[in-house]
DRENLO-852507 format. One record per residue: residue in one letter; z, y, x of N, C-alpha, C in turn. Coordinates in steps of 0.05 Angstrom, whole numbers, plus 5000, padded with zeros to 4 digits. Layout:
BEGIN
AZYXZYXZYX;...
This chain:
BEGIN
X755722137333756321937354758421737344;X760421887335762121647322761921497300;X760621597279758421437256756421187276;X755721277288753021087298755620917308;X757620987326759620727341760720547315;X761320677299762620547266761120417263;X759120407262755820247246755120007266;X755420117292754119867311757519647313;X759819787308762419627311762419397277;X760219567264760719417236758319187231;X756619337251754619117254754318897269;X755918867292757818687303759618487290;X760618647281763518437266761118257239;X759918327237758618277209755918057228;X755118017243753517847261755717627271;X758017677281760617487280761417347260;X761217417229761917207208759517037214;X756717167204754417027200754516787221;X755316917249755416587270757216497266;X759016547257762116317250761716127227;X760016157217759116147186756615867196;X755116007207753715717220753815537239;X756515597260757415387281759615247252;X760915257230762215197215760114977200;X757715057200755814887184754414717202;X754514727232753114587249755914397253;X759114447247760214167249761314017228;X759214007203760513877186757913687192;X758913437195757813117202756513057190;X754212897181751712787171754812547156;X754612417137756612127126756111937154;X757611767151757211577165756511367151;X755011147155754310847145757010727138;X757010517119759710357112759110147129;X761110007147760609737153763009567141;X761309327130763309117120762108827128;X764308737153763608567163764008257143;X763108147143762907957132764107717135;X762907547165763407387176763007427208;X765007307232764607397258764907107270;X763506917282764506777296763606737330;X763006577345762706487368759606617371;X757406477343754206487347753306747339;X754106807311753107037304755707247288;X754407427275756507677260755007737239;X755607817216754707827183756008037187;X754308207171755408457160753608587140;X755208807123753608957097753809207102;X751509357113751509657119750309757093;X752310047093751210147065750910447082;X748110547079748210847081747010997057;X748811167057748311467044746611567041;X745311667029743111937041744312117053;X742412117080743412317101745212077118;X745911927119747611817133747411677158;X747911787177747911587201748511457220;X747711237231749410987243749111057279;X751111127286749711257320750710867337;X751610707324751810507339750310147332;X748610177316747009897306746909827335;X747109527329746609277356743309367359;X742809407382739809377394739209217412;X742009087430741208837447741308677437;X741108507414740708207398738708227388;X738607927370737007947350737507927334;X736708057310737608177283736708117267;X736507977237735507897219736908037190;X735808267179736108377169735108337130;X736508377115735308307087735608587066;X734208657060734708967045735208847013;X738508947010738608876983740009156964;X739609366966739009706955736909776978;X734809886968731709966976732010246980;X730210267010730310567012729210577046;X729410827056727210857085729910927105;X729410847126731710917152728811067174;X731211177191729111217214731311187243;X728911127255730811097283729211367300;X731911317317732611567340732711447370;X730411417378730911287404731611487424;X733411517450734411657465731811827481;X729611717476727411937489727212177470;X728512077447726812207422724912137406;X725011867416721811787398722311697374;X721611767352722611647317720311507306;X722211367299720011027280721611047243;X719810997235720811007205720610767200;X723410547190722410377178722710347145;X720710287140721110187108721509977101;X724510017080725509807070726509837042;X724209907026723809936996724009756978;X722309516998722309216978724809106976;X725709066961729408946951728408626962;X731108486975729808156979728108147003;X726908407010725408297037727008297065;X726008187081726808037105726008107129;X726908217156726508347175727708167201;X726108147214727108067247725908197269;X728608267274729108577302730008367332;X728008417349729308307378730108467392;X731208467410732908677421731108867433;X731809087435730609367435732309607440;X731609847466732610037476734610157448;X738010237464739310317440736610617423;X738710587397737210807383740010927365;X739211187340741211197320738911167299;X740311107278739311057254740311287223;X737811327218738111527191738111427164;X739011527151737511517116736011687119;X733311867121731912007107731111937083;X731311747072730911737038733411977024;X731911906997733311946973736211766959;X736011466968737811346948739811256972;X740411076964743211016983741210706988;X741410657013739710407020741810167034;X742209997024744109717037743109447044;X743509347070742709227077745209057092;X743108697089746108517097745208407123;X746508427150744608347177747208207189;X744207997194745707747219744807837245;X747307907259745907837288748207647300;X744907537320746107297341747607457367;X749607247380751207347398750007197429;
């Protein structure tokens, strides 16, 4: 009886690291995106987002319009608040995107490389 209590007290404590061990790994943060604003005035805002792999942006503008230029190539995905995910690809270096405003979302790297992009939005 007291062997079996030793064993279930050791098998306890030992189910306690294992969850400490993964609420420890459930709060280490995805990177965050770099923002470097550029230019800000009255009409519009310039900026150079750089994400990581793995990195993501929980606040991109979704009420403007956005004109986006991918200059490091690579895939994002968005996180719309229903849950609904859209992948966009932005592999082609130099290409050119225009976003109208649209329900907030977050935004991922699921790629591989580090993907940067330079976006105007209007105010």
């Amino acid at each position: 009886m007291k062997k079996l209590a030793i064993a279930m007290l050791g098998a306890l404590a030992l189910s306690g690291l294992v969850m400490g061990s993964a609420v420890a790994q459930d709060k280490k943060a995805a990177p965050k995106v770099a923002v470097k604003e550029i230019a800000n005035n009255e009409k519009v805002r310039v900026f150079e987002t750089t994400y990581a792999p793995g990195a993501e942006n929980d606040a991109p503008p979704a009420s403007a319009t956005r004109v986006v230029r991918v200059l490091k190539g690579g895939e994002l995905t968005r996180i719309y608040a229903d849950g609904k995910k859209e992948k966009l690809d932005y592999s082609k270096v130099g290409s050119v995107h225009v976003f109208g405003p649209s329900p907030a979302y977050t935004t991922k790297n699921t790629g591989k490389t580090t993907l940067q992009l330079y976006v105007v939005v209007a105010k």
